[in-house]
Backbone as JSON Lines, residues from 0, in Angstrom:
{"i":0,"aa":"X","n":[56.4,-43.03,-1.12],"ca":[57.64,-42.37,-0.82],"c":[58.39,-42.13,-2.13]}
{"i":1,"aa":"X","n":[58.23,-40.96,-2.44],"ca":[58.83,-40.67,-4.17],"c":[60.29,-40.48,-3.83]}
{"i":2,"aa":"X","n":[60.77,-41.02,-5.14],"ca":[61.99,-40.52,-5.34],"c":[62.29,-39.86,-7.03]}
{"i":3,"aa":"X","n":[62.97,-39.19,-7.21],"ca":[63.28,-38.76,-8.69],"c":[64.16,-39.48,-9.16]}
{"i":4,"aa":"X","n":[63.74,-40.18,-10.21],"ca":[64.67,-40.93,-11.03],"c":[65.15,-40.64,-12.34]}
{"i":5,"aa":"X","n":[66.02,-39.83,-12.71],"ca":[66.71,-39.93,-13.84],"c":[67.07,-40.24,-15.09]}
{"i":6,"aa":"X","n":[66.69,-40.92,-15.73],"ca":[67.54,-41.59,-17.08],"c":[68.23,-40.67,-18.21]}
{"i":7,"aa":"X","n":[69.21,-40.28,-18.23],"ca":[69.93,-39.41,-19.1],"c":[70.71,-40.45,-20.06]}
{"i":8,"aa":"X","n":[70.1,-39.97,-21.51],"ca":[71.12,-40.7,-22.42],"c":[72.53,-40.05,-22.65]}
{"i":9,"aa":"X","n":[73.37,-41.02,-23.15],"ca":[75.15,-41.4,-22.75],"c":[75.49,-40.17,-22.91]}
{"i":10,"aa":"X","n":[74.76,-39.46,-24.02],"ca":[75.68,-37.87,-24.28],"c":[74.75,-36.81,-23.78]}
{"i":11,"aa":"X","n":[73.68,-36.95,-22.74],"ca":[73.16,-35.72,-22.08],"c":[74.37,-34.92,-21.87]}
{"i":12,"aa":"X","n":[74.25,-34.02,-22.05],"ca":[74.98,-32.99,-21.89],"c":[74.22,-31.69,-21.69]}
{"i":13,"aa":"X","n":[74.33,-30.04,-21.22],"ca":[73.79,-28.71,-20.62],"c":[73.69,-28.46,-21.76]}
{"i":14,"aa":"X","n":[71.36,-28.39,-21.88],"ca":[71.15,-27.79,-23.01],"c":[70.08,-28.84,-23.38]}
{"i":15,"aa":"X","n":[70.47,-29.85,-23.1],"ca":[69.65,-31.08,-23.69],"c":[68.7,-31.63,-22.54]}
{"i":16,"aa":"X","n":[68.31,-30.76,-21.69],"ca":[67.24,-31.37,-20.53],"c":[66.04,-32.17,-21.0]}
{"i":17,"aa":"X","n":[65.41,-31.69,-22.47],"ca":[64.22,-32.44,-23.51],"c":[64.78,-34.17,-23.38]}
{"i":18,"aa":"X","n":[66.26,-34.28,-22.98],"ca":[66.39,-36.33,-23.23],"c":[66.67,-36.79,-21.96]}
{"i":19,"aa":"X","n":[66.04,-35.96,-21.02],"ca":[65.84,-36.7,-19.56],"c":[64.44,-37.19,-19.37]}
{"i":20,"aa":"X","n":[64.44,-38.45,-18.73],"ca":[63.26,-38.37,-18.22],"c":[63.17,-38.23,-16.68]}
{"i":21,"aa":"X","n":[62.75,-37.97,-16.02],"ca":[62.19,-37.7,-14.36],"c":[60.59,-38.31,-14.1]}
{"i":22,"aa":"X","n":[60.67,-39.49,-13.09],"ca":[59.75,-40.12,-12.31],"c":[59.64,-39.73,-11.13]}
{"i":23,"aa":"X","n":[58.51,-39.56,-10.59],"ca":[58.39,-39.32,-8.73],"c":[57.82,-40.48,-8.67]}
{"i":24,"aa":"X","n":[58.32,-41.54,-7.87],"ca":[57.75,-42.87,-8.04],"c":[58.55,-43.41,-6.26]}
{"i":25,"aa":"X","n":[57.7,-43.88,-5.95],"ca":[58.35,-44.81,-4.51],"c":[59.49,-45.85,-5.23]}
{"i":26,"aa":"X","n":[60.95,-45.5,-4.54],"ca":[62.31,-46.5,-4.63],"c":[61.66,-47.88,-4.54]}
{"i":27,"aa":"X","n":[60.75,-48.17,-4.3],"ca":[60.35,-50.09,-4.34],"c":[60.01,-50.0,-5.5]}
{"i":28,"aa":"X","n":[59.01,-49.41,-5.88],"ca":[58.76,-49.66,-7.23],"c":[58.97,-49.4,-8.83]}
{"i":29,"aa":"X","n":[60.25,-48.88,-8.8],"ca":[61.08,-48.57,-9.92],"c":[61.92,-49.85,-10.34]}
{"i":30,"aa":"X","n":[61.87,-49.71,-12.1],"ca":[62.68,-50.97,-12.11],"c":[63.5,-50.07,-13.47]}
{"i":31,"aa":"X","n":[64.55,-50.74,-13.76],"ca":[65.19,-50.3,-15.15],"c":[66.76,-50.31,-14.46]}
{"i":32,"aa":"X","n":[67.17,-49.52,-15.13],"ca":[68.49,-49.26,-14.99],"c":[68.88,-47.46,-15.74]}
{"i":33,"aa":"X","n":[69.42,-47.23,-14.6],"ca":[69.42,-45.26,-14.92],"c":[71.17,-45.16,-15.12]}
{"i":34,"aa":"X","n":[71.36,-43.64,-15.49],"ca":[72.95,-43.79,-15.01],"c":[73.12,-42.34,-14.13]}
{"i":35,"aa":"X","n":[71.58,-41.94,-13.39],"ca":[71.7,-40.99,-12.52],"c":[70.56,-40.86,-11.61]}
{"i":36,"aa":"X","n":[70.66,-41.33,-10.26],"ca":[69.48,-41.26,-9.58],"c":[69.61,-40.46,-8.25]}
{"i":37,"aa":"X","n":[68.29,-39.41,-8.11],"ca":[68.14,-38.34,-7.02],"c":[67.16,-38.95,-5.92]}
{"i":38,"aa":"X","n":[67.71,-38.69,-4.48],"ca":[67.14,-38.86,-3.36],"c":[67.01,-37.9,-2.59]}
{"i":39,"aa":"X","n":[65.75,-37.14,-2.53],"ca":[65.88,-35.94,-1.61],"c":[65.33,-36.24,-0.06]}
{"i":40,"aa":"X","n":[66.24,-36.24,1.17],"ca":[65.21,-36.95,2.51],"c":[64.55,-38.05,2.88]}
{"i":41,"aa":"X","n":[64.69,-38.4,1.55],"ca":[64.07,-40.13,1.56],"c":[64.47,-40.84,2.89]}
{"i":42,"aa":"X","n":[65.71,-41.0,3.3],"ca":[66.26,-42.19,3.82],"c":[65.67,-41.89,5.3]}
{"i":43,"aa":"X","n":[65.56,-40.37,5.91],"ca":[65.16,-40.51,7.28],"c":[63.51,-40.7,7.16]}
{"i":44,"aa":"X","n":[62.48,-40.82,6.1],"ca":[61.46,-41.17,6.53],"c":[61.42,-42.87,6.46]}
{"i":45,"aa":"X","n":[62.17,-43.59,5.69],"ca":[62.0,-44.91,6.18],"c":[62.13,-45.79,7.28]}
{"i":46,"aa":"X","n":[63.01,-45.62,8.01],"ca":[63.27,-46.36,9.2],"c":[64.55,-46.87,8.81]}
{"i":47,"aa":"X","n":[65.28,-47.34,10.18],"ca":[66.28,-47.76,10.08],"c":[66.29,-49.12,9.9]}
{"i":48,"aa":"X","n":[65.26,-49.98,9.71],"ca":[65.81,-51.35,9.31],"c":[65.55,-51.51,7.76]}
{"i":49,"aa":"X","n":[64.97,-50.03,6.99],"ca":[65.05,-50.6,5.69],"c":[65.91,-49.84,5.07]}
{"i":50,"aa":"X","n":[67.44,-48.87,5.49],"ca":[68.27,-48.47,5.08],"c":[69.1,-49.37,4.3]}
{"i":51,"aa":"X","n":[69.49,-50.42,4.14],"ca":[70.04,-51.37,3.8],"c":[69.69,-51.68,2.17]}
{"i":52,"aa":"X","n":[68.13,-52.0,2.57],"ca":[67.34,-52.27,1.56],"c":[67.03,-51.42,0.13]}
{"i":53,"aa":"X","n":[66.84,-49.8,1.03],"ca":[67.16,-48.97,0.45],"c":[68.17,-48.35,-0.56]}
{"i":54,"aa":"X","n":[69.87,-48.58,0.43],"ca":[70.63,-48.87,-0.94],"c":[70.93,-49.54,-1.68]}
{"i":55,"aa":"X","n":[70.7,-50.69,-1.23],"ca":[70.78,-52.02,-2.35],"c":[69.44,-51.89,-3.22]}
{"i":56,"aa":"X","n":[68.63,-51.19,-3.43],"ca":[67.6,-51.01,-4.27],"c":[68.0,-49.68,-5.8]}
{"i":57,"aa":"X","n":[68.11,-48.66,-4.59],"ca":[69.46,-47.54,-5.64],"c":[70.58,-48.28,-6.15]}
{"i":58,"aa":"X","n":[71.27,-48.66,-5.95],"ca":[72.3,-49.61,-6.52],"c":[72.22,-50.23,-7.39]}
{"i":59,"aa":"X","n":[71.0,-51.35,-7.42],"ca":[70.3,-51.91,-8.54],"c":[69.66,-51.42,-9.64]}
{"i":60,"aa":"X","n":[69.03,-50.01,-9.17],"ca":[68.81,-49.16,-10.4],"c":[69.86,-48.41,-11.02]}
{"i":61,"aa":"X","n":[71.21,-48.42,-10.87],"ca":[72.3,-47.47,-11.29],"c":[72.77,-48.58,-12.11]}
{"i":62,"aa":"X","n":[73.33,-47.77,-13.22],"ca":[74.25,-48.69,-14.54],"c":[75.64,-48.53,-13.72]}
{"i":63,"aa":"X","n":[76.44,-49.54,-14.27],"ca":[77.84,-49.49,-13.74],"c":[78.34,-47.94,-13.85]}
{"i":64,"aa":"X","n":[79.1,-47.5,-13.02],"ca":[79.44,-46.07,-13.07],"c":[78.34,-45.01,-12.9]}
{"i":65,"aa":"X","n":[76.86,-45.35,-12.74],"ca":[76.01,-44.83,-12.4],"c":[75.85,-43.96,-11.36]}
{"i":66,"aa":"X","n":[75.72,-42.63,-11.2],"ca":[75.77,-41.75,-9.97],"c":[74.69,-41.69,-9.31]}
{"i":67,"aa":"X","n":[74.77,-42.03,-8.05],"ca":[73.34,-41.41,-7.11],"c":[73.87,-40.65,-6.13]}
{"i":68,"aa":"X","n":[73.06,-39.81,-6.45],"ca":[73.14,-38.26,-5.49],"c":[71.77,-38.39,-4.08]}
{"i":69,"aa":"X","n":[72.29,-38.12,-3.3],"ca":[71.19,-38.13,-1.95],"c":[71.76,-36.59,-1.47]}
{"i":70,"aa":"X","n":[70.42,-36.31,-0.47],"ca":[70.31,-35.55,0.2],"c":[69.87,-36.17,1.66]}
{"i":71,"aa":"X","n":[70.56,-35.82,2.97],"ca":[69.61,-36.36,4.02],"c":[70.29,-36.18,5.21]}
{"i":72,"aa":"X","n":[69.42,-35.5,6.12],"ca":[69.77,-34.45,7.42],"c":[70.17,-35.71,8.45]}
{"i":73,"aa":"X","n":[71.35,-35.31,9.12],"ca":[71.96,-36.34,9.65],"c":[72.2,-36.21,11.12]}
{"i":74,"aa":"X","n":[72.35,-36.84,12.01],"ca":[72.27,-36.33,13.72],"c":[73.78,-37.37,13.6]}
{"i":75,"aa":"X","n":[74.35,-36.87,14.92],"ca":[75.56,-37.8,15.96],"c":[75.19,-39.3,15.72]}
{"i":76,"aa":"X","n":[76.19,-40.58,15.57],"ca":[76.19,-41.26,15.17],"c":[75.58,-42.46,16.62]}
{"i":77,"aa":"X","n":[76.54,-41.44,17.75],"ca":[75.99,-41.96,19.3],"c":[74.4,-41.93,18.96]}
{"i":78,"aa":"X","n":[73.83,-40.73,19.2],"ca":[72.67,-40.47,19.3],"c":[71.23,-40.88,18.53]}
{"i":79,"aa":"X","n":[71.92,-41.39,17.18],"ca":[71.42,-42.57,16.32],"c":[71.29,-43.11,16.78]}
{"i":80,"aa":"X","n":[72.02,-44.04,17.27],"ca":[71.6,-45.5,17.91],"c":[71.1,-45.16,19.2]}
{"i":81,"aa":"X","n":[71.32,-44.37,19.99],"ca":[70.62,-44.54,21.38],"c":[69.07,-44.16,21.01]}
{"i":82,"aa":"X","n":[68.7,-43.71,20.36],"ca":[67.36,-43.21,19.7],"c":[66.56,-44.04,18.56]}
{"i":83,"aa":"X","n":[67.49,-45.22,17.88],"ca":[66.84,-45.86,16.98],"c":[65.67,-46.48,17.11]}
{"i":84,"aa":"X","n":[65.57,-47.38,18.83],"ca":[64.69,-48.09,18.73],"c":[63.72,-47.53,20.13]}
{"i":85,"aa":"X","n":[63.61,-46.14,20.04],"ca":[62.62,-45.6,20.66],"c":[61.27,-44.7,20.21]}
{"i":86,"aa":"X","n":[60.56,-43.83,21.05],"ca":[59.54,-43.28,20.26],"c":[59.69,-42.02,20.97]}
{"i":87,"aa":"X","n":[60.41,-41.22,19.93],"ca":[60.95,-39.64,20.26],"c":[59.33,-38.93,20.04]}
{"i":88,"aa":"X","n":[59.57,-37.46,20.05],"ca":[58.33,-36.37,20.06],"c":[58.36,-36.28,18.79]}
{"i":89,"aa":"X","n":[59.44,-36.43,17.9],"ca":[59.33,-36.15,16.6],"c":[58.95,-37.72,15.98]}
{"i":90,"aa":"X","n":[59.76,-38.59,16.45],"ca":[59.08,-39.27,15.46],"c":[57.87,-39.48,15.98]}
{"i":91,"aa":"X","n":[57.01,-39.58,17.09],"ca":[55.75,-39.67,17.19],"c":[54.87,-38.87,16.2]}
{"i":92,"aa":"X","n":[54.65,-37.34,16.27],"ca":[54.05,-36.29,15.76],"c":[54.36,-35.64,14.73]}
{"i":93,"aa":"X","n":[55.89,-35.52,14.25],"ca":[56.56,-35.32,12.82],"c":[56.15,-35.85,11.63]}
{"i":94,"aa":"X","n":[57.33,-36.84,11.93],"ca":[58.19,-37.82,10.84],"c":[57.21,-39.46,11.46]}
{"i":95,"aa":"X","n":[56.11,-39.59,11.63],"ca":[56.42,-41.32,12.11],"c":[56.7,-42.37,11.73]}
{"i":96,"aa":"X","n":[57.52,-43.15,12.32],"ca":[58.41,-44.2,11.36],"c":[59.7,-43.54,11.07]}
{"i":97,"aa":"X","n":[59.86,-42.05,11.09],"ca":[61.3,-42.24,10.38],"c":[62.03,-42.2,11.68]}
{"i":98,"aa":"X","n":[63.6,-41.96,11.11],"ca":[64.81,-41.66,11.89],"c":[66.1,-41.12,11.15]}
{"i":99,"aa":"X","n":[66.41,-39.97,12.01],"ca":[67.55,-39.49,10.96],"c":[68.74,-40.52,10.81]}
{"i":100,"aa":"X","n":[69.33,-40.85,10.48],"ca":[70.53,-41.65,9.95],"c":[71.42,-40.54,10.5]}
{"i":101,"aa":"X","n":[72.96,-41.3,10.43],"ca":[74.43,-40.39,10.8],"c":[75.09,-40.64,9.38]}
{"i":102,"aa":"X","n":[76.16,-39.84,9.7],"ca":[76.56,-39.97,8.57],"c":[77.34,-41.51,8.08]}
{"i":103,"aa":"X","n":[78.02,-41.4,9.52],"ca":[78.93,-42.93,10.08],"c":[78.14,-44.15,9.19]}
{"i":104,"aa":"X","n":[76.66,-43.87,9.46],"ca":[75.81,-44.9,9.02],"c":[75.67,-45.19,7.82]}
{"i":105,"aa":"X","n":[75.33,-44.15,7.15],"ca":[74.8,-44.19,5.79],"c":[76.3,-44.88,5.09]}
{"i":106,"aa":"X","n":[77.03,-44.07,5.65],"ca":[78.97,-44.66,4.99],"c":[79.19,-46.04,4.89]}
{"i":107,"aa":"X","n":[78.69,-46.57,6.47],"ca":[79.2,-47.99,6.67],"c":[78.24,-48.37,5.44]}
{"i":108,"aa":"X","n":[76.7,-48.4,5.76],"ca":[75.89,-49.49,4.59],"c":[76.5,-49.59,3.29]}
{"i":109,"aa":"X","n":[76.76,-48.22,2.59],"ca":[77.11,-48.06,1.46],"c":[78.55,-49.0,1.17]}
{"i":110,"aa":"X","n":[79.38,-48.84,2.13],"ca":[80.94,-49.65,2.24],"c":[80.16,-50.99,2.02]}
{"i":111,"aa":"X","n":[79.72,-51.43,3.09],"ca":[79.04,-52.94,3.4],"c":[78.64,-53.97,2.69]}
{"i":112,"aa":"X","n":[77.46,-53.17,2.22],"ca":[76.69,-53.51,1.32],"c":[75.82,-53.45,-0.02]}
{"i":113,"aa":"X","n":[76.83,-52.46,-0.47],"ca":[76.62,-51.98,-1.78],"c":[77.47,-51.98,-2.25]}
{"i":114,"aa":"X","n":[77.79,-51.83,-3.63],"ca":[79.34,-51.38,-4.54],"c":[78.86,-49.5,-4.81]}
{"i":115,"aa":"X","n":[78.16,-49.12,-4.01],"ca":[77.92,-47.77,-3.78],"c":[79.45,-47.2,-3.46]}
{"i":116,"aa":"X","n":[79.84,-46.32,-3.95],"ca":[81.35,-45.62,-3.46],"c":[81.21,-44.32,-3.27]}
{"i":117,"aa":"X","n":[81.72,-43.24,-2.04],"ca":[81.45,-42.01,-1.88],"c":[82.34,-41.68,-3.31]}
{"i":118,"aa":"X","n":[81.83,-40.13,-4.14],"ca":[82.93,-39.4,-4.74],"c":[82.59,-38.1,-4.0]}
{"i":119,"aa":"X","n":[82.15,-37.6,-3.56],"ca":[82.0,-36.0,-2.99],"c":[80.64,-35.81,-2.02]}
{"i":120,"aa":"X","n":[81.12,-35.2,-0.89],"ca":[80.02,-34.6,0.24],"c":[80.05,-33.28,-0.01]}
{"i":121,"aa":"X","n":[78.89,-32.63,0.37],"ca":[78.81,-31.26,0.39],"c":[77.83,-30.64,1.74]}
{"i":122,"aa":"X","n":[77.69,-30.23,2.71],"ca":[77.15,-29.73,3.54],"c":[76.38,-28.69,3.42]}
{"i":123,"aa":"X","n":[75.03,-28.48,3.46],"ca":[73.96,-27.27,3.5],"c":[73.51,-26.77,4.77]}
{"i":124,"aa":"X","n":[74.44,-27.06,5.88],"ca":[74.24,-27.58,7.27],"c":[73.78,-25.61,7.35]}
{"i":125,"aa":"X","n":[74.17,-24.82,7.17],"ca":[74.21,-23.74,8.01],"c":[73.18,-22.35,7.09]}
{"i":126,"aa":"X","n":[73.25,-23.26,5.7],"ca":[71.81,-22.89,4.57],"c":[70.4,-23.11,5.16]}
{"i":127,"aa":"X","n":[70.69,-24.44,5.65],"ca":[69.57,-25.12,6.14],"c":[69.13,-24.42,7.13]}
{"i":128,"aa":"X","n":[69.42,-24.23,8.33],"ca":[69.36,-23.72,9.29],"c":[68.61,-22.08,9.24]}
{"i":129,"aa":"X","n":[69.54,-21.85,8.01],"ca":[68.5,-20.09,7.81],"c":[67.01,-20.39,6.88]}
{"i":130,"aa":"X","n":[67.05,-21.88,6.27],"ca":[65.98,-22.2,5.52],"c":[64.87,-22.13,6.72]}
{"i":131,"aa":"X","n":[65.04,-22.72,7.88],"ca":[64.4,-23.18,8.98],"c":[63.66,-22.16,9.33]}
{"i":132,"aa":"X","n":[64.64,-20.88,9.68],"ca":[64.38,-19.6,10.74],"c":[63.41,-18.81,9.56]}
{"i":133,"aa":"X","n":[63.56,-18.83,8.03],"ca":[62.93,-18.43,7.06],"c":[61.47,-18.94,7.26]}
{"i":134,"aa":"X","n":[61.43,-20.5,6.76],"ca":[60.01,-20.9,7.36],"c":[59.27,-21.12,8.73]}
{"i":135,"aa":"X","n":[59.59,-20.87,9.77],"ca":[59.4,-20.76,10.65],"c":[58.87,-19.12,11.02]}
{"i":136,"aa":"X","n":[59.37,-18.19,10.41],"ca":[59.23,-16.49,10.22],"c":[57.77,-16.89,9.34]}
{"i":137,"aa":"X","n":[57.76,-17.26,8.17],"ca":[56.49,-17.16,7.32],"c":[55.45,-18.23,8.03]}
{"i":138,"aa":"X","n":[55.87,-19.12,8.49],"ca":[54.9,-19.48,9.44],"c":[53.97,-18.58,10.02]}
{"i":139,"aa":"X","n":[54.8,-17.92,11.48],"ca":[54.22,-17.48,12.45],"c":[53.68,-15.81,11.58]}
{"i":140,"aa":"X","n":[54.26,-15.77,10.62],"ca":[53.64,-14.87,9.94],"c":[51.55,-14.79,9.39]}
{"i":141,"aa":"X","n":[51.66,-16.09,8.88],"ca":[50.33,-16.89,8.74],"c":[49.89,-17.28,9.7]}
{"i":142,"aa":"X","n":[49.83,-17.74,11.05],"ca":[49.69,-18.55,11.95],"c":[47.88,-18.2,11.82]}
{"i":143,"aa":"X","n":[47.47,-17.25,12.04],"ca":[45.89,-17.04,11.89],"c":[45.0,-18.03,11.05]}
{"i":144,"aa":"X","n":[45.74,-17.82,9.6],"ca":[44.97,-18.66,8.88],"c":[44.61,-20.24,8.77]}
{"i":145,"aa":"X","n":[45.52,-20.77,9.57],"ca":[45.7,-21.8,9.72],"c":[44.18,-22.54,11.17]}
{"i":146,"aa":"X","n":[43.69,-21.88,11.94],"ca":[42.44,-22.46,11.84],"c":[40.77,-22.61,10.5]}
{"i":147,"aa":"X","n":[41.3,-21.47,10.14],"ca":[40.3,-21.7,8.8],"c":[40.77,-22.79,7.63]}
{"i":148,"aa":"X","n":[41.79,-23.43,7.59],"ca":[42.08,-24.54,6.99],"c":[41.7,-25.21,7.81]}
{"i":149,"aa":"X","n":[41.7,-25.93,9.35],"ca":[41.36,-27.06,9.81],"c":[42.45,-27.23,10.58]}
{"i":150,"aa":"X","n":[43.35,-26.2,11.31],"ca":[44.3,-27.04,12.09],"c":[43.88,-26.09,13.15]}
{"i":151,"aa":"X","n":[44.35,-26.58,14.74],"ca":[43.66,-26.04,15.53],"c":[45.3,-25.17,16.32]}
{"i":152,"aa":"X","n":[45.25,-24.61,17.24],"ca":[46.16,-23.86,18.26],"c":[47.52,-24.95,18.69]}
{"i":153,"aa":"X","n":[46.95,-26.56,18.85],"ca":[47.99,-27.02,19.23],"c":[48.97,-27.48,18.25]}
{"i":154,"aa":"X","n":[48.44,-27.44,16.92],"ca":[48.97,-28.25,15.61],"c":[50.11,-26.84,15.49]}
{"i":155,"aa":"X","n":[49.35,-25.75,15.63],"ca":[50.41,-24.64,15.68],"c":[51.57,-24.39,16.52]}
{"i":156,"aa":"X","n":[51.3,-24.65,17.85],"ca":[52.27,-24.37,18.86],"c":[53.32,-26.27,18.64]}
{"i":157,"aa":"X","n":[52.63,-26.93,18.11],"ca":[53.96,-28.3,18.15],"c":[54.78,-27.88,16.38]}
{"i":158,"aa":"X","n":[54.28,-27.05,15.1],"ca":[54.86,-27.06,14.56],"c":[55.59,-25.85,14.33]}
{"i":159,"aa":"X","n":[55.63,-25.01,15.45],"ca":[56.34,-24.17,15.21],"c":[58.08,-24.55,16.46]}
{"i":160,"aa":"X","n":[57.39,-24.98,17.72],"ca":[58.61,-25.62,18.35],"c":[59.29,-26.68,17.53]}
{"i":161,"aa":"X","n":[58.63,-27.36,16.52],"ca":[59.46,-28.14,15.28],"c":[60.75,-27.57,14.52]}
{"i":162,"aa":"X","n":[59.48,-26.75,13.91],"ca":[60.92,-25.6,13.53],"c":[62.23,-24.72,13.93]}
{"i":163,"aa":"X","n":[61.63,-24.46,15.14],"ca":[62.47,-23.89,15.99],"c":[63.8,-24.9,16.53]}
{"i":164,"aa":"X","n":[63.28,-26.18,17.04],"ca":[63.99,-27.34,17.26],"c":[65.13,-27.61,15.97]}
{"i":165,"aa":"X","n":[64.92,-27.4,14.9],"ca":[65.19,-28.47,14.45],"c":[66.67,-27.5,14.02]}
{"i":166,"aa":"X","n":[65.97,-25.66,13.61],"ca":[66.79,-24.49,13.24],"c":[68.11,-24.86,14.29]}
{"i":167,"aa":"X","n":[67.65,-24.89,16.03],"ca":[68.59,-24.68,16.67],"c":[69.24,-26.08,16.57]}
{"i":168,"aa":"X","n":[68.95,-27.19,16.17],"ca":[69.93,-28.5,15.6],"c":[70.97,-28.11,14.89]}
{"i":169,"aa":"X","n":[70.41,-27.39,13.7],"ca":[71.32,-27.1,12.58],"c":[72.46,-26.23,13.28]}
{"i":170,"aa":"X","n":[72.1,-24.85,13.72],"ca":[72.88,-23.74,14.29],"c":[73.65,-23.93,15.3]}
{"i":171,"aa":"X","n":[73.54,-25.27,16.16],"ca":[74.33,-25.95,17.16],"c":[75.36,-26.71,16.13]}
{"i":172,"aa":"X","n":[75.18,-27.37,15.45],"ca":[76.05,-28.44,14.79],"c":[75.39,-29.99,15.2]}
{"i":173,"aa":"X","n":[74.51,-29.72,15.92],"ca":[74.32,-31.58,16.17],"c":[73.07,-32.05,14.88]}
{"i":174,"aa":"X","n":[72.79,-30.86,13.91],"ca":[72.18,-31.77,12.65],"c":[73.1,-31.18,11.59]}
{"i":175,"aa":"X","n":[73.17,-32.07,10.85],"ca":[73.44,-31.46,9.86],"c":[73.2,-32.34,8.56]}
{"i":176,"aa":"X","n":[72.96,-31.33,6.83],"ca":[72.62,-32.05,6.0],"c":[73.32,-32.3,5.11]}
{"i":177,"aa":"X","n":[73.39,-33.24,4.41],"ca":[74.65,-33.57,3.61],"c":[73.8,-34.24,2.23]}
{"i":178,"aa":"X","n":[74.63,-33.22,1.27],"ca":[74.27,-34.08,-0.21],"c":[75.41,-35.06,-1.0]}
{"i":179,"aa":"X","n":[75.15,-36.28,-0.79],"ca":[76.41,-37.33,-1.21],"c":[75.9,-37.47,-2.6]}
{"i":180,"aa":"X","n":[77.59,-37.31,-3.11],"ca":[76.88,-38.31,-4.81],"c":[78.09,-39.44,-4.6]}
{"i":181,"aa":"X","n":[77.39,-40.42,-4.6],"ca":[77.87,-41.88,-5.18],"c":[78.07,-42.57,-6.47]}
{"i":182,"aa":"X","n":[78.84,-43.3,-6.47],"ca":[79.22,-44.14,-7.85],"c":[79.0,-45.53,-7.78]}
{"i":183,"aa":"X","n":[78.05,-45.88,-8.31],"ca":[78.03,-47.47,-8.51],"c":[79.38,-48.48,-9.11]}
{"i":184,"aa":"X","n":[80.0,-49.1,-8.46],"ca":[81.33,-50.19,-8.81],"c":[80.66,-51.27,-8.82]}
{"i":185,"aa":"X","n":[79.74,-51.89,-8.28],"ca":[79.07,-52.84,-8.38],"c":[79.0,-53.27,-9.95]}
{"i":186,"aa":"X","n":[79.42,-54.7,-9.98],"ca":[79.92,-55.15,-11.2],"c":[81.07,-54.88,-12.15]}
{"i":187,"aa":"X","n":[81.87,-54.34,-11.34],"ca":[83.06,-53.94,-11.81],"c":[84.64,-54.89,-11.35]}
């Protein structure tokens, strides 16, 4: 489960991308200390009992004042929990193992149990949504070729109701995606 990790020295500044480094490396197994770390979707393929773990792991890799930026598609906070400890169509055949998180959620852990602090949300909720109807169009555009790779009629007809599902989540309002950047206070 990669995540991009960061290390920008004190005066990175636009222009100087040559003094970053970037890892795709699974969040368990990173160690150091960054003062900028990226999470794209990560959090709904883990599960909900290692959200916790999860930010207290980002946390630990951020220098004091350290920013971590996430990305991660979020459902009703009700509907989280009535769904956490079941076995939906998606997470069976999707995502297995994951679960989308709320936003409620991700907030409380971070309050809880991290010195994680929100500074800014931003919503792609309705980007997303045309991202969906986009790949879902080039999909069914290809759909042919896709037995000569090895997938058969039904792999087609469950990933295109995926898409479709997930577009009309977004375009309803009951998903939506949110990119948080956080500030590490921890040790402050």
């Amino acid at each position: 489960m990669p995540i991009g990790v960061v290390h920008l020295d004190d005066h990175l500044a636009a222009g100087l991308s040559d003094r970053a480094h970037i890892d795709l490396r699974d969040y368990r197994d990173v160690s150091g200390n960054y003062d900028a770390v990226i999470s794209v979707e990560m959090i709904e393929a883990i599960g909900f009992a290692a959200w916790p773990d999860y930010f207290r792991t980002l946390e630990r890799l951020l220098t004091p004042n350290g920013k971590l930026v996430i990305q991660a598609i979020t459902m009703p906070h009700a509907r989280m929990l009535a769904t956490r400890n079941t076995h939906t169509w998606i997470q069976k055949y999707i995502f297995p193992g994951g679960l989308l998180p709320s936003a409620k959620a991700i907030l409380e852990i971070t309050e809880n149990q991290t010195g994680l602090r929100p500074a800014d949300t931003f919503s792609l909720r309705d980007d997303y949504a045309e991202t969906l109807r986009l790949w879902r169009e080039r999909f069914l555009q290809r759909r042919k070729t896709l037995a000569h790779i090895g997938f058969d009629e039904v792999f087609a007809r469950m990933w295109e109701l995926y898409l479709a599902h997930a577009e009309a989540g977004f375009r309803s309002g009951y998903l939506n995606v949110f990119q948080w950047t956080f500030v590490n206070k921890a040790g402050q």
